[in-house]
N, C-alpha and C positions, 0 to 999 in steps of 0.2 A: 529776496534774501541777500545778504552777506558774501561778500567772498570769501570763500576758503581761505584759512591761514596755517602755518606749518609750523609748528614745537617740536624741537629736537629731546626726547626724551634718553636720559644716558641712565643705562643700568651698571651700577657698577659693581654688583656681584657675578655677569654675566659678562661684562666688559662689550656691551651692545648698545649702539642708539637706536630707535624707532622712533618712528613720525608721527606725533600727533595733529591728526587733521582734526579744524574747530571751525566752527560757525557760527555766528549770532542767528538767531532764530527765535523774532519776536522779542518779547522782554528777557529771554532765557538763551542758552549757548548750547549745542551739540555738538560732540565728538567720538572719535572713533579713530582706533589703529589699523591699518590696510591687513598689514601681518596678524592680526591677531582680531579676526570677525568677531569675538564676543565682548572684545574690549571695546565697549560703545554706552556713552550715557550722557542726558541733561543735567546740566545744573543752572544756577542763576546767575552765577559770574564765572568771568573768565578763569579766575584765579581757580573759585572750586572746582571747577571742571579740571583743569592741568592734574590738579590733585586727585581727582576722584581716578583720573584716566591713568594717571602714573600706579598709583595703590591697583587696580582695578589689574595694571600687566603686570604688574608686577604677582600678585595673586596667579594668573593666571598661567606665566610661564612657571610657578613652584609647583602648580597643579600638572602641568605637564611633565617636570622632570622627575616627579613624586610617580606620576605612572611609569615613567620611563621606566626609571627605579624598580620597580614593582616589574615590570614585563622582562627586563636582565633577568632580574633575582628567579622566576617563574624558567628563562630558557633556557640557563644553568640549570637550576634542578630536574627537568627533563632532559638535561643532555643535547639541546639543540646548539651547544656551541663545541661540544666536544673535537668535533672534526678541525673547526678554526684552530683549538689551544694547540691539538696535537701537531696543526699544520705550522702554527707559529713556532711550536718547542723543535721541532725538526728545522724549520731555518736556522733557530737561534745556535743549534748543533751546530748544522752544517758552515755558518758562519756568512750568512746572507742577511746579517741584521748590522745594523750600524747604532752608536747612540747619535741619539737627539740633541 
């Protein structure tokens, strides 16, 4: 086989690079992102591959912050942040917050 090669992949709605590791393999190419075990696939050239694997995280980090999303929205309406807001409104009283 091939040696590993490395693509810097930049997201810029996340403002994040991740590494695309690729290989040749046979008449075809493999790749995969360390950070992100499900983003892994063959293509036939090099080029499709970058592309499949960029689309591929790209998908796959929206799927993650789309739960994230979902799992706020769910501990708010049960109340599992209430202790936080109340602990934060009392700083913000007491004058233990600064701005950013």
């Amino acid at each position: 086989m091939e040696p590993i090669q490395a693509f810097e992949i930049w997201d810029s709605e996340y403002e994040t690079t991740y590494t695309a590791h690729i290989q040749k393999n046979g008449s075809g190419w493999i790749g995969w992102i360390h950070e992100y075990p499900k983003v892994k696939c063959e293509e036939s050239t090099q080029k499709a591959l970058l592309e499949i694997l960029e689309n591929t995280l790209y998908d796959t980090l929206e799927a993650d912050w789309e739960a994230w999303d979902k799992q706020i929205e769910e501990d708010i309406k049960a109340g599992r942040l209430d202790r936080l807001r109340k602990e934060a409104l009392e700083d913000l009283g007491a004058g233990r917050c600064k701005d950013l």
